[in-house]
C-alpha positions as CSV (number, residue, x, y, z in Angstrom):
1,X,11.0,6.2,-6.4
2,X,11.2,2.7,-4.3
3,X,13.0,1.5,-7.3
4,X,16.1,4.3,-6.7
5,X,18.5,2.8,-4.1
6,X,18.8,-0.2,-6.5
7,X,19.2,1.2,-9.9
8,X,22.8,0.2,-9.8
9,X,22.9,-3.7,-8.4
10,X,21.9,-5.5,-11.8
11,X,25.3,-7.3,-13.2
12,X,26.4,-5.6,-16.5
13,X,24.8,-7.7,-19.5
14,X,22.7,-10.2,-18.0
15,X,21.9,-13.4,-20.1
16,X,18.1,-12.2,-20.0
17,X,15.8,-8.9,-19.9
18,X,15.5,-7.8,-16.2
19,X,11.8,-7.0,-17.0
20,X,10.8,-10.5,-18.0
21,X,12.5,-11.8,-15.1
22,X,10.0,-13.1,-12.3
23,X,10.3,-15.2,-9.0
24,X,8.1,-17.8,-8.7
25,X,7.1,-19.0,-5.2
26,X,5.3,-21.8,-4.1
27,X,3.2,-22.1,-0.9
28,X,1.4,-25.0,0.8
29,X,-2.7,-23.8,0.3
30,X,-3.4,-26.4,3.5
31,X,-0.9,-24.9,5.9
32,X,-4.1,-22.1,5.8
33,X,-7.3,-24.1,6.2
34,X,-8.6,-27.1,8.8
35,X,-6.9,-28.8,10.5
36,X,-3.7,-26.9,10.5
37,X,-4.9,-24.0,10.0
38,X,-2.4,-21.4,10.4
39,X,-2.8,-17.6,11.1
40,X,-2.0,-15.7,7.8
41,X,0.7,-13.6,8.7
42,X,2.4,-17.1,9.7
43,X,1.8,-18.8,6.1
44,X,3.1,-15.0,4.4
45,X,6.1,-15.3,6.5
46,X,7.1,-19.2,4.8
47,X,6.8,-17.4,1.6
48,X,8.7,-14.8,2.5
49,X,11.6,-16.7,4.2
50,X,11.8,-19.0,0.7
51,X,11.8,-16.2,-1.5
52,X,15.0,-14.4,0.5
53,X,16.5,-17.9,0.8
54,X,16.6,-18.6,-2.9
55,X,17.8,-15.2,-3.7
56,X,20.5,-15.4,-1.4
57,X,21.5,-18.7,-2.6
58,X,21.7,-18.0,-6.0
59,X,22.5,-13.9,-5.1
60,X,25.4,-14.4,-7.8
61,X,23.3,-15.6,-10.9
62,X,23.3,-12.7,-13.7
63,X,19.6,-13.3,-13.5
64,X,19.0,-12.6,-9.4
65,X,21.5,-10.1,-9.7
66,X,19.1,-8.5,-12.6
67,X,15.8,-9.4,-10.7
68,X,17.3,-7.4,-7.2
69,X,17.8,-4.8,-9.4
70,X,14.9,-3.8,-10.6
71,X,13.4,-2.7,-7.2
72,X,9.8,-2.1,-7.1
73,X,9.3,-3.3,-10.3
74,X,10.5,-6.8,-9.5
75,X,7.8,-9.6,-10.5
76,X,6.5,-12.6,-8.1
77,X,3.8,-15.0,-8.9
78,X,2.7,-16.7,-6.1
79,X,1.0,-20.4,-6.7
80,X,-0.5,-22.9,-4.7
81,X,0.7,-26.1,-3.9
82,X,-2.5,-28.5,-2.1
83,X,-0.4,-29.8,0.1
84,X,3.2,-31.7,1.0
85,X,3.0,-33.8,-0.9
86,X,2.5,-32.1,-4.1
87,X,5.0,-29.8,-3.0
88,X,7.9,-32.7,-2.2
89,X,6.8,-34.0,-5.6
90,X,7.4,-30.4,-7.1
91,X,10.6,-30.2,-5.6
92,X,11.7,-33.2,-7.1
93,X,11.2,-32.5,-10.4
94,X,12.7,-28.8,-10.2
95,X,16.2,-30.8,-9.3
96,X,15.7,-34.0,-11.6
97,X,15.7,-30.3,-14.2
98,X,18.5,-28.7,-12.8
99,X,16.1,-25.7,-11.7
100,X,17.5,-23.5,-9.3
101,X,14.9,-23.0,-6.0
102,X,15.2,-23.4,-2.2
103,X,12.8,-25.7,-0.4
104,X,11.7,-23.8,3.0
105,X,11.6,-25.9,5.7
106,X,10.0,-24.7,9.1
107,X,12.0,-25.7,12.2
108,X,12.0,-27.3,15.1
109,X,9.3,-29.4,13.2
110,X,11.8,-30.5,9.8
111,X,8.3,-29.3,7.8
112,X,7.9,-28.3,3.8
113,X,5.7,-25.1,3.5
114,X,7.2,-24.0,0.5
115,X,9.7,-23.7,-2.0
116,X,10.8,-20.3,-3.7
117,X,12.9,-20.4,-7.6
118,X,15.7,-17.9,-8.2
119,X,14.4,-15.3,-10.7
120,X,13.5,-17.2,-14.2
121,X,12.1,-16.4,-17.5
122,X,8.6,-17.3,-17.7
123,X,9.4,-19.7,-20.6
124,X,12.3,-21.0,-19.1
125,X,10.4,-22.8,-15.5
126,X,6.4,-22.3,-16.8
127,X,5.9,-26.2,-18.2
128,X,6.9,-27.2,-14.1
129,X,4.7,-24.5,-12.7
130,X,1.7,-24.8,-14.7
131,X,-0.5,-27.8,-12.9
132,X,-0.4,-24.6,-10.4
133,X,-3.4,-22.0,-9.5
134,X,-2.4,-18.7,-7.8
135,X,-2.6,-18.8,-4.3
136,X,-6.0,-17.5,-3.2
């Protein structure tokens, strides 16, 4: 199984049930259509460079500890931001609540295309996510 080779990573006793544990990351919906318009595999990559990011960041949380463990049956939602803007703002708000998350930021050009949280309980980030639509 895919799930095998980390069985054994979760920390002893987390504060939460590893199976109710899910990522949530963020991505810029405009970074995709006119006038940027980015190639897909390029807008995938943002979200995959914030996702590692914030689980490296917070790789010592009993919750990301948890979430690594589970393997392939790990949880992301992925959610749409319309643009900068509302992701800056998102940001924001995630820090004013002491909400653990990593703010990708593509370089040379210093630009937001998304922000990843740690591993969360649903109940525990969902009132900051939910203005949100999956990312289509």
């Amino acid at each position: 199984a895919f799930s095998a080779p980390y069985r054994n990573m979760a920390a002893p006793g987390p504060a939460s049930s590893a199976a109710a544990l899910v990522q949530y990351v963020v991505l810029r919906g405009d970074l995709a259509r006119p006038p940027l318009a980015w190639p897909l595999g390029a807008v995938v990559a943002q979200g995959c460079h914030a996702a590692l990011a914030a689980a490296h960041e917070h790789r010592e949380h009993p919750d990301t500890r948890a979430y690594l463990g589970m393997g392939g049956a790990m949880r992301t939602v992925v959610l749409e931001a319309p643009d900068e803007a509302a992701l800056t703002a998102l940001a924001e708000t995630l820090k004013q609540h002491k909400i653990d998350h990593t703010l990708w930021m593509e370089q040379p050009e210093n630009l937001p295309t998304c922000l990843a949280l740690r591993p969360y309980l649903k109940d525990q980030v969902h009132q900051h996510l939910k203005k949100f639509k999956l990312l289509k």
